[in-house]
N, C-alpha and C positions, 0 to 999 in steps of 0.2 A: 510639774512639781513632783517632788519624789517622797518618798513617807521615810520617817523615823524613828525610833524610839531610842530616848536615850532613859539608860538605866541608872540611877543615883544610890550609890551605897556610902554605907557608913563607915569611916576611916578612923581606928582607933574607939576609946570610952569617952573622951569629952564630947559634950553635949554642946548642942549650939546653944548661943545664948537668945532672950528674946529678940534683942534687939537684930542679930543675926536672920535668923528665922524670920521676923516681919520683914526684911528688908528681901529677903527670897522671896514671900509673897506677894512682896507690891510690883517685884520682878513679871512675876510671872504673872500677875492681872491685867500688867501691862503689855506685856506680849501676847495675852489672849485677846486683845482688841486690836492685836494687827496681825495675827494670823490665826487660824485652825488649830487648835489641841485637843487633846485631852488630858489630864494629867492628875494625879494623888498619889498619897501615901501608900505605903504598906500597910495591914492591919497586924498588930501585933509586933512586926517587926522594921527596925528604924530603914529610911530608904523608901523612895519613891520609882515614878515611872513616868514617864512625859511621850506622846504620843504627836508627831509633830510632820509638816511638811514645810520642806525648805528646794532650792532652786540644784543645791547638789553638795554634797558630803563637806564641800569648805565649809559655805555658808553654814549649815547646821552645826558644824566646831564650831565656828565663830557667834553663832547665836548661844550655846551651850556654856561657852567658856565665860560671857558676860555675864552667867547667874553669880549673884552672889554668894549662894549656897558654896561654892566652893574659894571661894578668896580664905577661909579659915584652915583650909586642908582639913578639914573634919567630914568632907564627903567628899568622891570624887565619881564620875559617871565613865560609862560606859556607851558608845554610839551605834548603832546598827541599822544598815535600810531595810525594811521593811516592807515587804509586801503584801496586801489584805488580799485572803484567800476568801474568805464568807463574811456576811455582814446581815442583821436582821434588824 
């Protein structure tokens, strides 16, 4: 498996709506019960970070594009593999 992080930025001043937002979340609790992450917000500022392995650079588009969060164009992400240099 190979590591990821995909980076979630905010696209423009509209705001997601709740119903938006819940539907990312039940996104992503459900794929943390079928794979490894780690994942949250930014503090202070809108935009997240997801911490992820997948089989190789498709798959991980193809898992990323499924969130919800981006069907509004109100955030869009960025993909990168990643490799763990230290870990405590």
């Amino acid at each position: 498996m190979i590591r990821f992080v995909r980076m979630d930025q905010k696209v423009g001043l509209e705001k997601l709506t709740e119903v938006e937002f819940q539907a990312h979340l039940r996104f992503m609790e459900q794929s943390a019960e079928a794979m490894s992450m780690m994942a949250g917000g930014f503090v202070g500022e809108p935009g997240g970070m997801v911490v992820f392995e997948a089989q190789s650079l498709k798959r991980a588009e193809e898992w990323a594009r499924q969130d919800p969060l981006f069907e509004s164009g109100k955030y869009e992400f960025q993909l990168f593999e990643w490799s763990l240099v230290f870990n405590t």
